[in-house]
mmCIF entry with sequence, helices, sheets and N, C-alpha, C, O atoms, coordinates in Angstrom:
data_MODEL
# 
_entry.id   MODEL 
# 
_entity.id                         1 
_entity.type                       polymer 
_entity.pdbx_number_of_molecules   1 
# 
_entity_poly.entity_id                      1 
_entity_poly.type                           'polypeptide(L)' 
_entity_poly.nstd_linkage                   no 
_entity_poly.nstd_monomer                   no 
_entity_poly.pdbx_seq_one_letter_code       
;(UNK)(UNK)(UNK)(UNK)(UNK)(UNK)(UNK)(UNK)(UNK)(UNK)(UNK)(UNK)(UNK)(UNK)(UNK)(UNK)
(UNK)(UNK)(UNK)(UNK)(UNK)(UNK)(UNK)(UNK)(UNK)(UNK)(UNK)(UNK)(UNK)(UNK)(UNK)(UNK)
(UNK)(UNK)(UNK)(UNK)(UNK)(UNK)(UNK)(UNK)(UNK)(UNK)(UNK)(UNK)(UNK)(UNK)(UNK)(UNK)
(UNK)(UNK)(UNK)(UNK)(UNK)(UNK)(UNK)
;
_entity_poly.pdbx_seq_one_letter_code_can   XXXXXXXXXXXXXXXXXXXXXXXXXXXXXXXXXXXXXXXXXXXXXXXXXXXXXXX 
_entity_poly.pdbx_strand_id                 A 
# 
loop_
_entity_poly_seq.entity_id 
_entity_poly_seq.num 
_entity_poly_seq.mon_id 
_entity_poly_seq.hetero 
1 1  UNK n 
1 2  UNK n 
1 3  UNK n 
1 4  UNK n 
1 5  UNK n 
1 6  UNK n 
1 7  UNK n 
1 8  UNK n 
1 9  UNK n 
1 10 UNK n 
1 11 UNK n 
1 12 UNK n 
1 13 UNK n 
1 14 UNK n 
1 15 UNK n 
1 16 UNK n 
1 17 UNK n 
1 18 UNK n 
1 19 UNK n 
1 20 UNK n 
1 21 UNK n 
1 22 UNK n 
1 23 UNK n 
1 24 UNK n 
1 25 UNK n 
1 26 UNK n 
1 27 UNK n 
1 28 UNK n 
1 29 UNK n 
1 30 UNK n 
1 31 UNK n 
1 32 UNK n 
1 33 UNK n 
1 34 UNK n 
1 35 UNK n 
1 36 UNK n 
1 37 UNK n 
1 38 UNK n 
1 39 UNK n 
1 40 UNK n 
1 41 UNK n 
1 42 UNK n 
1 43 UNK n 
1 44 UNK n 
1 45 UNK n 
1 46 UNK n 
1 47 UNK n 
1 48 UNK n 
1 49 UNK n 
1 50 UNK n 
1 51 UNK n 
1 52 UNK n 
1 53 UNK n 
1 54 UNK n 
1 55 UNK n 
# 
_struct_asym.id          A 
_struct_asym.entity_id   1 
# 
loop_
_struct_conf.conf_type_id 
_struct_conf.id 
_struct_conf.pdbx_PDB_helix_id 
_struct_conf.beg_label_comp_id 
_struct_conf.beg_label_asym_id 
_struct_conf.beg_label_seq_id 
_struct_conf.pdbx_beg_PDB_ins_code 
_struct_conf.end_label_comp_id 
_struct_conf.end_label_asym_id 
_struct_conf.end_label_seq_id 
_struct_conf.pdbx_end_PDB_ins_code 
_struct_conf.beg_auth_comp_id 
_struct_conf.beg_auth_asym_id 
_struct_conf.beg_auth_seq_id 
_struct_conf.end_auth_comp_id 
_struct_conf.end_auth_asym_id 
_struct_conf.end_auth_seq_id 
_struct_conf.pdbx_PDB_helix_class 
_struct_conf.details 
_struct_conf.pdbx_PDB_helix_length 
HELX_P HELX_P1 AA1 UNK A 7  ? UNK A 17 ? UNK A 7  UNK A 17 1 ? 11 
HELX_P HELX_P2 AA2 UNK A 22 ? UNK A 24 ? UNK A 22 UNK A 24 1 ? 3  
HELX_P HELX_P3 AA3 UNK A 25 ? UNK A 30 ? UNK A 25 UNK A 30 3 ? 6  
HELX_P HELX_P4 AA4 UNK A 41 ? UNK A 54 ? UNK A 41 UNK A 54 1 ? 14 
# 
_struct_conf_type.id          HELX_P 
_struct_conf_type.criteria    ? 
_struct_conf_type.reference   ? 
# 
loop_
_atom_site.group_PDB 
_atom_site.id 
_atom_site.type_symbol 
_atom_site.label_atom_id 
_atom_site.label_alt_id 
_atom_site.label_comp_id 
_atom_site.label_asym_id 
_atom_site.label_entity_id 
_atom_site.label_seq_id 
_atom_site.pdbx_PDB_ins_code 
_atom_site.Cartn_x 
_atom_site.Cartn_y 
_atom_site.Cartn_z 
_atom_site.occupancy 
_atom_site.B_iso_or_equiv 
_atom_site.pdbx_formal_charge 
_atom_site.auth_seq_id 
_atom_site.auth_comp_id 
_atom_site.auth_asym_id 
_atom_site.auth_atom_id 
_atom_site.pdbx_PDB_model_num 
ATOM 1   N N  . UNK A 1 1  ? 25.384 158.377 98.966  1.00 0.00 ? 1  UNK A N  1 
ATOM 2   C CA . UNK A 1 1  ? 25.713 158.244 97.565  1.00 0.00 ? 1  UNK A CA 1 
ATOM 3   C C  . UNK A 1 1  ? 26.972 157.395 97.417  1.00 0.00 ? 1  UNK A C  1 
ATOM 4   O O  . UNK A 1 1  ? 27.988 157.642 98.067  1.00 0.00 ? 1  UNK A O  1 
ATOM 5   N N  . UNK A 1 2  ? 26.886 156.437 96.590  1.00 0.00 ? 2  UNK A N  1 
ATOM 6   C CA . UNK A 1 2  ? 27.997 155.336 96.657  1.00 0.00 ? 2  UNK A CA 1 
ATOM 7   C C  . UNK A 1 2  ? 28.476 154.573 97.562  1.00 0.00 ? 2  UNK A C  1 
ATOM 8   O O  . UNK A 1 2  ? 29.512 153.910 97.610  1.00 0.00 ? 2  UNK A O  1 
ATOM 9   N N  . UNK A 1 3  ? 27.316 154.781 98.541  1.00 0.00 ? 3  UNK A N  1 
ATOM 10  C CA . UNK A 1 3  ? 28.039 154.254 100.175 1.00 0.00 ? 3  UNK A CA 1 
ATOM 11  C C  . UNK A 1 3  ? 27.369 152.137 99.700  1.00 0.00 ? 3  UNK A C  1 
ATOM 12  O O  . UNK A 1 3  ? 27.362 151.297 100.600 1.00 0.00 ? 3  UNK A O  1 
ATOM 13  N N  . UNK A 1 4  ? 27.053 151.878 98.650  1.00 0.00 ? 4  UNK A N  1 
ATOM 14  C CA . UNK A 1 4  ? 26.958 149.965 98.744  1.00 0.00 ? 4  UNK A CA 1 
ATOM 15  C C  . UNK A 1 4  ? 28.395 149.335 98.022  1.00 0.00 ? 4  UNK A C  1 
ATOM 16  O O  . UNK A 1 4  ? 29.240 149.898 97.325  1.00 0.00 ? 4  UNK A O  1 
ATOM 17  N N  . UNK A 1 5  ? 28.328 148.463 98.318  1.00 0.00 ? 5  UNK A N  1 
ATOM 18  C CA . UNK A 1 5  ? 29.609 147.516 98.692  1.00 0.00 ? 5  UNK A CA 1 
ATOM 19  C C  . UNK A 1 5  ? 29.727 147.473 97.256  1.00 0.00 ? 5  UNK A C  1 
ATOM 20  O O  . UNK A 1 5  ? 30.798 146.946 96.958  1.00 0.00 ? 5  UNK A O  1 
ATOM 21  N N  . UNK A 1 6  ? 28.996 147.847 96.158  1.00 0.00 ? 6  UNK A N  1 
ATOM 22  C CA . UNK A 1 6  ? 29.374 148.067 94.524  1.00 0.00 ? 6  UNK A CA 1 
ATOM 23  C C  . UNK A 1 6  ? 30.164 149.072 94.225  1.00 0.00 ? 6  UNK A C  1 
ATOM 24  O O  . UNK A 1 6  ? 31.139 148.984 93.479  1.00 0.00 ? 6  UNK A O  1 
ATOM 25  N N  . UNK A 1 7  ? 29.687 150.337 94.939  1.00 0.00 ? 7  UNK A N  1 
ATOM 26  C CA . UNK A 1 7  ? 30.071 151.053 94.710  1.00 0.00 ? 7  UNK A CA 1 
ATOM 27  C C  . UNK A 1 7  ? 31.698 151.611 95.243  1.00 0.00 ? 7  UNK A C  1 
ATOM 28  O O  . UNK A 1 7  ? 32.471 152.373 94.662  1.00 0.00 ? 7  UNK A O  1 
ATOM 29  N N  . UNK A 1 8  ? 31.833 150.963 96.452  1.00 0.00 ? 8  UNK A N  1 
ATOM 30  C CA . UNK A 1 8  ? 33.419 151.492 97.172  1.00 0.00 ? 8  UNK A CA 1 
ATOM 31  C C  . UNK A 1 8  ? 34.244 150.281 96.531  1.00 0.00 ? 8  UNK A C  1 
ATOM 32  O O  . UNK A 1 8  ? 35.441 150.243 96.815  1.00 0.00 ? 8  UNK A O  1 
ATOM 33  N N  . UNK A 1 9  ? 33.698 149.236 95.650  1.00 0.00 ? 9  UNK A N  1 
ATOM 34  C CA . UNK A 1 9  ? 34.492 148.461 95.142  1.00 0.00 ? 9  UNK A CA 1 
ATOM 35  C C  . UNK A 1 9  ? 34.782 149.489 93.432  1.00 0.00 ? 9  UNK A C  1 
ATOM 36  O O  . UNK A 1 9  ? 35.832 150.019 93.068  1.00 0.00 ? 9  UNK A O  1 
ATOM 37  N N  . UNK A 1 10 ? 34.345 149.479 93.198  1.00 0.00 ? 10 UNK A N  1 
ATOM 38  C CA . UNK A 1 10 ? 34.443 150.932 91.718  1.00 0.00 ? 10 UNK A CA 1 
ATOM 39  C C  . UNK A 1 10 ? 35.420 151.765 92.358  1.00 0.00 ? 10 UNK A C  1 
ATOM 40  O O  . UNK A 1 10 ? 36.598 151.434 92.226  1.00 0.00 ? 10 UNK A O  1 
ATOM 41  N N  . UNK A 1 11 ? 35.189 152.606 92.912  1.00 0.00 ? 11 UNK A N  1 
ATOM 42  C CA . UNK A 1 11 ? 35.812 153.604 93.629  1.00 0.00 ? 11 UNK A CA 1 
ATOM 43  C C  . UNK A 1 11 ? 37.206 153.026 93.904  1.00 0.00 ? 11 UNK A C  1 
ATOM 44  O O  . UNK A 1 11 ? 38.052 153.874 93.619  1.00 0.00 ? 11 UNK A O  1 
ATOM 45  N N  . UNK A 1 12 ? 37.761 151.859 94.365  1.00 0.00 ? 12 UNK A N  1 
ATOM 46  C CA . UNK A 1 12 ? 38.956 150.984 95.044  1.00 0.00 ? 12 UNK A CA 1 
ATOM 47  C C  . UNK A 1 12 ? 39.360 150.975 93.653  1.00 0.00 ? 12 UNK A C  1 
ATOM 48  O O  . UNK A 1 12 ? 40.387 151.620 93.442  1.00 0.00 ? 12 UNK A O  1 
ATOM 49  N N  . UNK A 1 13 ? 38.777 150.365 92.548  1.00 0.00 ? 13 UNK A N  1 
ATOM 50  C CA . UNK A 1 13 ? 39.311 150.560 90.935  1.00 0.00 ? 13 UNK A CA 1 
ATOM 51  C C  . UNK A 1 13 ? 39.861 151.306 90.333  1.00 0.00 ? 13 UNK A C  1 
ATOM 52  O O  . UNK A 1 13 ? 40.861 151.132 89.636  1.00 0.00 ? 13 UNK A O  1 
ATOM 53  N N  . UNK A 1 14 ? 38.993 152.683 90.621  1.00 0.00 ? 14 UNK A N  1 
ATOM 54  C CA . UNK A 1 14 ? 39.617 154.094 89.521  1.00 0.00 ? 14 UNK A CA 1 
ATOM 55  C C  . UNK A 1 14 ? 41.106 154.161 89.783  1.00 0.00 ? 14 UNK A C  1 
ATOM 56  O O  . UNK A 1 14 ? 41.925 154.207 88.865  1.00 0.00 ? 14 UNK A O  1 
ATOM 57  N N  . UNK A 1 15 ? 41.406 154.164 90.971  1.00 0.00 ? 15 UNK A N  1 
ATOM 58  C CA . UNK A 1 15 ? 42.984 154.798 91.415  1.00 0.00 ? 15 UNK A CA 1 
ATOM 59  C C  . UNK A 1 15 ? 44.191 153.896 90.214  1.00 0.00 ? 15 UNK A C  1 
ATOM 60  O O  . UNK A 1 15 ? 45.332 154.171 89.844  1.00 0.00 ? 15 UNK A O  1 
ATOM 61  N N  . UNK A 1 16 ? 43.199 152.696 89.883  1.00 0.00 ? 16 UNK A N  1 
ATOM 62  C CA . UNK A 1 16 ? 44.332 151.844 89.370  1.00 0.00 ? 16 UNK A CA 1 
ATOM 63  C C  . UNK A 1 16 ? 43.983 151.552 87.667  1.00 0.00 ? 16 UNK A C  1 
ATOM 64  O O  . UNK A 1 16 ? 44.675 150.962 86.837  1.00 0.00 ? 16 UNK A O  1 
ATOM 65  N N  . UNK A 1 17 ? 42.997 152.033 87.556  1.00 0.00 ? 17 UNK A N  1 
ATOM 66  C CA . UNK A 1 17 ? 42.180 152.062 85.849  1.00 0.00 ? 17 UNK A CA 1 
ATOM 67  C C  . UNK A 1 17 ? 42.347 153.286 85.332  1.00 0.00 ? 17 UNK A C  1 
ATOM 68  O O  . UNK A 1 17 ? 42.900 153.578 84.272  1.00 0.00 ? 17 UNK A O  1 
ATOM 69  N N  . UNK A 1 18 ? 41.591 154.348 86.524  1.00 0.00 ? 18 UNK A N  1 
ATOM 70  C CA . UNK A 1 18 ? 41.888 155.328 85.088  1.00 0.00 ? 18 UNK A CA 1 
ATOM 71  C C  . UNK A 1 18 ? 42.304 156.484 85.678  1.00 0.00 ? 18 UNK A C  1 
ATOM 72  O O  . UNK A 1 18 ? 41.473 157.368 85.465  1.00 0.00 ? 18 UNK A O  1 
ATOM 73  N N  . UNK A 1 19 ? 43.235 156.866 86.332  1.00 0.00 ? 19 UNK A N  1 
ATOM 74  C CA . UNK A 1 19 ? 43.797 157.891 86.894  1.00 0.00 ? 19 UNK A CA 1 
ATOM 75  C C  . UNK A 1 19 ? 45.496 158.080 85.827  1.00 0.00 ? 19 UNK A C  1 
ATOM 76  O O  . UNK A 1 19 ? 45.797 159.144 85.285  1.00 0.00 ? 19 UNK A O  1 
ATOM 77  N N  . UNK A 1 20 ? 46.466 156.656 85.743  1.00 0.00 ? 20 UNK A N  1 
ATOM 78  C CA . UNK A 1 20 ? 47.067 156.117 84.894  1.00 0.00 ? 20 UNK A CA 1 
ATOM 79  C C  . UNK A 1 20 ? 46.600 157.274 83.780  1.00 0.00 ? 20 UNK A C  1 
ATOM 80  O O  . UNK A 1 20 ? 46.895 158.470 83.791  1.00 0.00 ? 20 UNK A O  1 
ATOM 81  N N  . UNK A 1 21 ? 45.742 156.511 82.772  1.00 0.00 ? 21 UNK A N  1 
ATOM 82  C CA . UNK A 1 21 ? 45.176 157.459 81.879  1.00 0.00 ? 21 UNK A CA 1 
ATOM 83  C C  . UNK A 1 21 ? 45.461 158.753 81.478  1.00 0.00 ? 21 UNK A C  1 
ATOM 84  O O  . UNK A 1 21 ? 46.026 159.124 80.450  1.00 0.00 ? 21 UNK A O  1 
ATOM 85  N N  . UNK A 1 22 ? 44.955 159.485 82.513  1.00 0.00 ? 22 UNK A N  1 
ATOM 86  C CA . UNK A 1 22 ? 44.801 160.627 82.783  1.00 0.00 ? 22 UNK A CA 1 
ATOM 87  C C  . UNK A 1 22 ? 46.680 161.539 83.379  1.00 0.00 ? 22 UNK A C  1 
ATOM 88  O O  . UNK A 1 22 ? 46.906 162.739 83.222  1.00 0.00 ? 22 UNK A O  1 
ATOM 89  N N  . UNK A 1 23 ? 47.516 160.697 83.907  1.00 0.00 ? 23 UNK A N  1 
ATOM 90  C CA . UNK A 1 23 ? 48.681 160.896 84.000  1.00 0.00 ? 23 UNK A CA 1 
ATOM 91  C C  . UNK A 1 23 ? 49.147 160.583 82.911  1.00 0.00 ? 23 UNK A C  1 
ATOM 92  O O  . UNK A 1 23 ? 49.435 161.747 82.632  1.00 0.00 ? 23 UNK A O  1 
ATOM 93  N N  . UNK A 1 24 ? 49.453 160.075 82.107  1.00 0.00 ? 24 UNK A N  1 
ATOM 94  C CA . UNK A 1 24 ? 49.773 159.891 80.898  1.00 0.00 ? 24 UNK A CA 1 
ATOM 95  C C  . UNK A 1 24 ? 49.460 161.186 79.834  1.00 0.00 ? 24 UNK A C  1 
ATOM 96  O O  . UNK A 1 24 ? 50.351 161.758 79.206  1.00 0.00 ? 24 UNK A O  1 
ATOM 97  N N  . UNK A 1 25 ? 48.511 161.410 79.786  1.00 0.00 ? 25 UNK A N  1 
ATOM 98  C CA . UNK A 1 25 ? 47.760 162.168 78.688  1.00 0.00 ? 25 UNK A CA 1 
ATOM 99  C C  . UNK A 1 25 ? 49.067 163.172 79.356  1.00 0.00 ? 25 UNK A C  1 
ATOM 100 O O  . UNK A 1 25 ? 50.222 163.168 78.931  1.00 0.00 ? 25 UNK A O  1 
ATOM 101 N N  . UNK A 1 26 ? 48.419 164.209 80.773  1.00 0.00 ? 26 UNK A N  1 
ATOM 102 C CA . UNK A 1 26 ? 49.144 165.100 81.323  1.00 0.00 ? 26 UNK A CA 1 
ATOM 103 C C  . UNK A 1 26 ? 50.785 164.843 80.747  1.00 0.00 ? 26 UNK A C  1 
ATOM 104 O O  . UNK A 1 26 ? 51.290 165.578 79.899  1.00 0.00 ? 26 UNK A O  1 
ATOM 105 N N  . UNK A 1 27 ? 51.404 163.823 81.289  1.00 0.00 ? 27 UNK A N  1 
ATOM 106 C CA . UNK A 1 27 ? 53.119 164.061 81.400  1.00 0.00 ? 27 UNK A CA 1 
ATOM 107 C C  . UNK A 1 27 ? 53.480 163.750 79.863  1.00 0.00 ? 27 UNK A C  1 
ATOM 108 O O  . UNK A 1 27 ? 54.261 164.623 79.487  1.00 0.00 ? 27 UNK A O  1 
ATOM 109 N N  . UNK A 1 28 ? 53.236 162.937 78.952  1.00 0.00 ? 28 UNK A N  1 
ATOM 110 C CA . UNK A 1 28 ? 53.472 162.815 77.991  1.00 0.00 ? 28 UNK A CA 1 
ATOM 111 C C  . UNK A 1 28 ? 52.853 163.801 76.719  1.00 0.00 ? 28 UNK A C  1 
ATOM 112 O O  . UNK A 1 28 ? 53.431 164.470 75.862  1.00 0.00 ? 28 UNK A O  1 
ATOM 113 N N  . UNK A 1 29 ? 51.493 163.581 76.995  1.00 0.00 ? 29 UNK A N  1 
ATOM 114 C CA . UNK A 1 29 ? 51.574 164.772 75.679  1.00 0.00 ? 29 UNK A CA 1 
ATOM 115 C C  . UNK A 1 29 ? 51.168 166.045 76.138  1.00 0.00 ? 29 UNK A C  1 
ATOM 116 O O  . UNK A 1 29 ? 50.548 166.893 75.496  1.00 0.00 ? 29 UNK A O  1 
ATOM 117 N N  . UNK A 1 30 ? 51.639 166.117 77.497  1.00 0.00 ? 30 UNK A N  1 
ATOM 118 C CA . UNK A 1 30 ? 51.726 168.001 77.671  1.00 0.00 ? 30 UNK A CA 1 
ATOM 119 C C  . UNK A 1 30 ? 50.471 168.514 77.713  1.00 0.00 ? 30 UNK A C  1 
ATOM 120 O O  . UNK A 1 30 ? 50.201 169.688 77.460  1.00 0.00 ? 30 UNK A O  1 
ATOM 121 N N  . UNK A 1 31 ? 49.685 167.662 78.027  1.00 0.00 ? 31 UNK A N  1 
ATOM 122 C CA . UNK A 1 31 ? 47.825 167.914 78.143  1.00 0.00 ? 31 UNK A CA 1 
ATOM 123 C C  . UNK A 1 31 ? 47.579 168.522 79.404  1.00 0.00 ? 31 UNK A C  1 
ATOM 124 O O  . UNK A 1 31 ? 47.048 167.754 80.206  1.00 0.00 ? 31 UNK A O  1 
ATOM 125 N N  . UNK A 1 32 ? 47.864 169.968 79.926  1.00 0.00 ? 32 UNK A N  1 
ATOM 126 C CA . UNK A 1 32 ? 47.472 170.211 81.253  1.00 0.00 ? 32 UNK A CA 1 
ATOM 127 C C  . UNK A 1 32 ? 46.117 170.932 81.073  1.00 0.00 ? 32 UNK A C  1 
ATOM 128 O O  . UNK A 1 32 ? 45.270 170.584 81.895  1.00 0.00 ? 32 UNK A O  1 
ATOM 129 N N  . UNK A 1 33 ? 45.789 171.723 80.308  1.00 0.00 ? 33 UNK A N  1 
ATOM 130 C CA . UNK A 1 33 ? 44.406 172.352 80.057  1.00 0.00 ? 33 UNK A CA 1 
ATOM 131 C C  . UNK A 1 33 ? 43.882 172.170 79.057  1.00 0.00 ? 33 UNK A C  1 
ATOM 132 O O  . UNK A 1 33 ? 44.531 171.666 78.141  1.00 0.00 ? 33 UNK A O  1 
ATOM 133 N N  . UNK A 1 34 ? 42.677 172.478 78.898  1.00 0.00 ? 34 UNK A N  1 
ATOM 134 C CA . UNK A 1 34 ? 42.061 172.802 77.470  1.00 0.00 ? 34 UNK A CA 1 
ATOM 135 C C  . UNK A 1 34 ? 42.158 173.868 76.703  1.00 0.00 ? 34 UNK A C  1 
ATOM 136 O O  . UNK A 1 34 ? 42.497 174.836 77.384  1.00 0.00 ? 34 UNK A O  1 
ATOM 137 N N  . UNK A 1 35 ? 41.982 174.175 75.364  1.00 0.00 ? 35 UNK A N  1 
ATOM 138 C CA . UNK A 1 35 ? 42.350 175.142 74.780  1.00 0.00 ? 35 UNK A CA 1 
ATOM 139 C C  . UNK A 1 35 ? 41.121 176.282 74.462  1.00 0.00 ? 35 UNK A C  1 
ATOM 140 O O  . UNK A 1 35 ? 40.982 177.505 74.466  1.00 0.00 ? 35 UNK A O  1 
ATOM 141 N N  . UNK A 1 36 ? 40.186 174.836 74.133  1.00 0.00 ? 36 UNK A N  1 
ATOM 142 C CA . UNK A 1 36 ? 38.723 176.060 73.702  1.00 0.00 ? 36 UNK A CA 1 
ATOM 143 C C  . UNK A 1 36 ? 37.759 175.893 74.800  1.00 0.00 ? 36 UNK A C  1 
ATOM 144 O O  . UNK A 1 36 ? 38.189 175.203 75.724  1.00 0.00 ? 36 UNK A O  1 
ATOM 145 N N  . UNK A 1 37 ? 36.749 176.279 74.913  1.00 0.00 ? 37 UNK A N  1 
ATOM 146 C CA . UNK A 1 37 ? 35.756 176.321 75.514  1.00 0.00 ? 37 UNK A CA 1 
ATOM 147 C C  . UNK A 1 37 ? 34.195 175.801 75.293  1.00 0.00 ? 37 UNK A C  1 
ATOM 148 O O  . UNK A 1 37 ? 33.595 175.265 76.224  1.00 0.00 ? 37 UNK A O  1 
ATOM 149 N N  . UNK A 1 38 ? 33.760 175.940 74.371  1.00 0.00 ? 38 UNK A N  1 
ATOM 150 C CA . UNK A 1 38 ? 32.383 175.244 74.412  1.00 0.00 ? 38 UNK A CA 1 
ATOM 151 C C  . UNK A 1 38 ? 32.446 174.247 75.029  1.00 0.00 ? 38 UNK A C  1 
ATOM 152 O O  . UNK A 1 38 ? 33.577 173.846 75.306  1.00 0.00 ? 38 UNK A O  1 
ATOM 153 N N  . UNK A 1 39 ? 31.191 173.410 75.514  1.00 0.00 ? 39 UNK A N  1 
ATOM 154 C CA . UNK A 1 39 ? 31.340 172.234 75.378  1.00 0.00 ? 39 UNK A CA 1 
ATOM 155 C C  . UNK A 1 39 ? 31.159 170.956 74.608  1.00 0.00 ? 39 UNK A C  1 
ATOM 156 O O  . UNK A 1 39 ? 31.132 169.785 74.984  1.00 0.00 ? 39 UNK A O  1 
ATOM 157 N N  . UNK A 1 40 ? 31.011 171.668 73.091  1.00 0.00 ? 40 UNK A N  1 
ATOM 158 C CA . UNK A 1 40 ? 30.923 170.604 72.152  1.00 0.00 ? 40 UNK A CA 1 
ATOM 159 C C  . UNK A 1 40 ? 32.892 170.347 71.413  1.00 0.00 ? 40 UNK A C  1 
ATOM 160 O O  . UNK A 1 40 ? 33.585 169.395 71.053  1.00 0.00 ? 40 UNK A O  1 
ATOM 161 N N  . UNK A 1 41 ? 33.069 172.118 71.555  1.00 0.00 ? 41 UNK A N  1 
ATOM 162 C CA . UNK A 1 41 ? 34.640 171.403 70.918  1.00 0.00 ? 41 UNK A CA 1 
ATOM 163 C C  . UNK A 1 41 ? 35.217 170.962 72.099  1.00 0.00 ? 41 UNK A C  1 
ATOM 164 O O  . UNK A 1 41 ? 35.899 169.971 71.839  1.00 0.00 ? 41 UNK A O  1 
ATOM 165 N N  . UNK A 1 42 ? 35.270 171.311 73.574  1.00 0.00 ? 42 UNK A N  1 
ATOM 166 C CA . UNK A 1 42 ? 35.703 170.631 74.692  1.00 0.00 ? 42 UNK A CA 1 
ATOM 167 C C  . UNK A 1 42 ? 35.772 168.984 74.429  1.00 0.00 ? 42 UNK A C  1 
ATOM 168 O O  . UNK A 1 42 ? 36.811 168.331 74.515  1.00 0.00 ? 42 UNK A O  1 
ATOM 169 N N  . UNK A 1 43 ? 34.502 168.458 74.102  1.00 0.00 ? 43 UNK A N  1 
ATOM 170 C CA . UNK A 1 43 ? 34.085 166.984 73.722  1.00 0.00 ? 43 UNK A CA 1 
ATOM 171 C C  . UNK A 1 43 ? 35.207 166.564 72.700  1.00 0.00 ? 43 UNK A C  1 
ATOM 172 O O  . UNK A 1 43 ? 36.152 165.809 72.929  1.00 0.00 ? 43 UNK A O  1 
ATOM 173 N N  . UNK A 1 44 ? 34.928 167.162 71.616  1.00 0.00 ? 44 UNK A N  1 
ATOM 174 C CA . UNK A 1 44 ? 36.143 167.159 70.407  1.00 0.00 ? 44 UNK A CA 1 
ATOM 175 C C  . UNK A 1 44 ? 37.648 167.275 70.986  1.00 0.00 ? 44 UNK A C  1 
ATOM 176 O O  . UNK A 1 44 ? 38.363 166.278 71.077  1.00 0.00 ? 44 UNK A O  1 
ATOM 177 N N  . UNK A 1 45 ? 38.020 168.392 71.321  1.00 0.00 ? 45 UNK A N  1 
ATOM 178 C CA . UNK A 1 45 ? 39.336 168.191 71.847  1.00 0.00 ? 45 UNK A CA 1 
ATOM 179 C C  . UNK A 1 45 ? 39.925 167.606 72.743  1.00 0.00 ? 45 UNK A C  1 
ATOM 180 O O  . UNK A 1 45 ? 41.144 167.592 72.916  1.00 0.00 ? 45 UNK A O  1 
ATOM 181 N N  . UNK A 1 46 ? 38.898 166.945 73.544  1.00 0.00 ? 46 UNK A N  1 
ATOM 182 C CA . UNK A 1 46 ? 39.262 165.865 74.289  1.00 0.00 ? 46 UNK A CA 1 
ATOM 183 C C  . UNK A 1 46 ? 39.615 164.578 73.695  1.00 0.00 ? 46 UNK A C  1 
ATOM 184 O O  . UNK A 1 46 ? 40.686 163.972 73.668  1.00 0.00 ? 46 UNK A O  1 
ATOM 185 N N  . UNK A 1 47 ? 38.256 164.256 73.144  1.00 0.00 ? 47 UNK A N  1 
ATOM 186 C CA . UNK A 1 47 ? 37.731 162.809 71.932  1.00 0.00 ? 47 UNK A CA 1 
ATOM 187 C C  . UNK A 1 47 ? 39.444 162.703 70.881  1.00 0.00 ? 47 UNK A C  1 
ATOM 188 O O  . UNK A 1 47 ? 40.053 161.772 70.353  1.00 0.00 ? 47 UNK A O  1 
ATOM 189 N N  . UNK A 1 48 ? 39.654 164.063 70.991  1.00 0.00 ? 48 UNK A N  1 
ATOM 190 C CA . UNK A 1 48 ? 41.274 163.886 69.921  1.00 0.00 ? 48 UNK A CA 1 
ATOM 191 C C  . UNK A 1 48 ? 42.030 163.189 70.520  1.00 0.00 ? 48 UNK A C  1 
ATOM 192 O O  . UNK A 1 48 ? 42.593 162.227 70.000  1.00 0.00 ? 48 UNK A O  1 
ATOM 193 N N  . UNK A 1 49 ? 42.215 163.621 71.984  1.00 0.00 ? 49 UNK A N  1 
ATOM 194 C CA . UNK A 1 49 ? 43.313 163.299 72.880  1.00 0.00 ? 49 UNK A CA 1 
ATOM 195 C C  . UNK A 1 49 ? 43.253 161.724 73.022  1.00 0.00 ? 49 UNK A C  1 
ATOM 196 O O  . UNK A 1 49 ? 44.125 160.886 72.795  1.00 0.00 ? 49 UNK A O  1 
ATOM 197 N N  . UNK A 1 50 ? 42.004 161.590 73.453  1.00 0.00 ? 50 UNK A N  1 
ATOM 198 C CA . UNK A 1 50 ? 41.707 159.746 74.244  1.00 0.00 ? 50 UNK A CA 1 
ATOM 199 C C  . UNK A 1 50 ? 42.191 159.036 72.349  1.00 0.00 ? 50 UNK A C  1 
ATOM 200 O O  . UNK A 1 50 ? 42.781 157.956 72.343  1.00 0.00 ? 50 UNK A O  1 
ATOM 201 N N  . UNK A 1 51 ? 41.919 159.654 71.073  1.00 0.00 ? 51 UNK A N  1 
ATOM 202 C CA . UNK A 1 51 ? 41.851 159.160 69.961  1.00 0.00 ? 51 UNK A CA 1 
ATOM 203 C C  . UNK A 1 51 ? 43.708 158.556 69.776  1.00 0.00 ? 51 UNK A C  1 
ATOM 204 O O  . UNK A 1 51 ? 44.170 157.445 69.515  1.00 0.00 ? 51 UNK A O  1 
ATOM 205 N N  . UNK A 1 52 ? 44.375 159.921 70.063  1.00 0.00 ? 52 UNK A N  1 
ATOM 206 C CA . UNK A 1 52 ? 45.750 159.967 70.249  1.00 0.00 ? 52 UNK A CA 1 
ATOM 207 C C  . UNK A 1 52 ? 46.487 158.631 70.846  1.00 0.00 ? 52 UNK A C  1 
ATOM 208 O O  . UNK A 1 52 ? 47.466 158.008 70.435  1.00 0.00 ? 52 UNK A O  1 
ATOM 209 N N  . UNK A 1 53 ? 45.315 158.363 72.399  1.00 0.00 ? 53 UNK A N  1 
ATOM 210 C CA . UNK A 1 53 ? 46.088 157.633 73.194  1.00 0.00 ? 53 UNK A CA 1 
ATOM 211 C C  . UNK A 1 53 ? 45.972 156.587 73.088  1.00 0.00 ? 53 UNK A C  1 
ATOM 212 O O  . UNK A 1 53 ? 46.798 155.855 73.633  1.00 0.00 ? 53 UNK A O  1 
ATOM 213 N N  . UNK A 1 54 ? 44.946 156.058 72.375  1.00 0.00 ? 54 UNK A N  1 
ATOM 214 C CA . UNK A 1 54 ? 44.419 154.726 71.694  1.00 0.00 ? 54 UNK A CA 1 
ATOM 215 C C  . UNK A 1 54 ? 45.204 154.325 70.766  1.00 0.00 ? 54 UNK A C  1 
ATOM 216 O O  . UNK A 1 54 ? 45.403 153.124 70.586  1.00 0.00 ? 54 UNK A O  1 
ATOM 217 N N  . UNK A 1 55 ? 45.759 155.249 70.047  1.00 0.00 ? 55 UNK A N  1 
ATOM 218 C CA . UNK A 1 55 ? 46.482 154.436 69.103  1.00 0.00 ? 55 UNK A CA 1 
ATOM 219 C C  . UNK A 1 55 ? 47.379 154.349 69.698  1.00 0.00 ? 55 UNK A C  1 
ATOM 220 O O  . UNK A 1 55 ? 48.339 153.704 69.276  1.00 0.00 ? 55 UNK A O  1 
# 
């Protein structure tokens, strides 16, 4: 699984695309867990966050 030369080139990417991201969200707006549970407001309270970070 992921073992073609497309795929470990993706993989070589994330560390530098979207991990960033995801440290950000965490250290700046204090995003270490989620609050609710389903997984439709999960979707939502996420969708807020990425909405947040966009702007």
């Amino acid at each position: 699984m992921g073992q073609s030369e497309g795929g470990i080139e993706k993989r070589k990417k994330r560390g530098y695309n979207v991990e960033p991201v995801f440290a950000h969200l965490k250290h700046n707006h204090h995003f270490k867990r989620l609050m609710l549970k389903s997984m439709k407001k999960v979707e939502i309270e996420f969708g807020l966050q990425a909405l947040a970070h966009t702007i």
